[in-house]
C-alpha positions in Angstrom: 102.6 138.7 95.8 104.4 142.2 97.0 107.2 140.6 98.1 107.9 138.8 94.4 107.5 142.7 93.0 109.4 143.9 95.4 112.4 141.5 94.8 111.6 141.6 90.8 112.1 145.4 91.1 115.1 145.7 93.3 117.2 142.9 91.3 118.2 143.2 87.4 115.0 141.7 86.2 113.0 144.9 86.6 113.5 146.1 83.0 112.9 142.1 81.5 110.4 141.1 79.3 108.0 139.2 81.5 109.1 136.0 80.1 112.4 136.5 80.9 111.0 137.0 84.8 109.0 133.7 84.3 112.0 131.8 83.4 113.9 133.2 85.6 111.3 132.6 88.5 110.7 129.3 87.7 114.8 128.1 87.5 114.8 129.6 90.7 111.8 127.6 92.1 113.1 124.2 90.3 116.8 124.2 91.3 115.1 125.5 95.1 112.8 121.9 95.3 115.5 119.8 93.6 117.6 120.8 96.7 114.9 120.2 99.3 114.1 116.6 97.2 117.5 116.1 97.8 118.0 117.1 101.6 114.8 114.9 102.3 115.9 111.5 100.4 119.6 112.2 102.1 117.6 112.2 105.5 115.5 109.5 105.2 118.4 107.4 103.4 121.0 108.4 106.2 121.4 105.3 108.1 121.7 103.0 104.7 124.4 105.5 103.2 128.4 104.5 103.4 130.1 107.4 102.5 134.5 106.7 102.0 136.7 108.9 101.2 138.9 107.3 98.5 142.5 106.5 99.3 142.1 107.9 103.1 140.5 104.5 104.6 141.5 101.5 102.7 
């Protein structure tokens, strides 16, 4: 938990209302596991995906 107060008071939420801290925390944490969620069904999906690059390969 030092290293979230440590973060929280050296970036520009350290004046913020707590909720603003929560949100911003938690936006953070979300958009981090969508991108994890993401990298993880693009790895296990890897060998069924076709990806073409428009007009280059027709």
């Amino acid at each position: 938990m030092n290293v979230m107060y440590q973060i929280i008071e050296q970036s520009s939420l350290h004046g913020m209302p707590v909720w603003v801290k929560a949100f911003a925390i938690a936006l953070f944490a979300f958009i981090t596991l969508l991108l994890i969620s993401m990298l993880v069904l693009l790895l296990l999906n890897m060998t069924s995906v076709s990806v073409t690059l428009g007009y280059l390969y027709e």
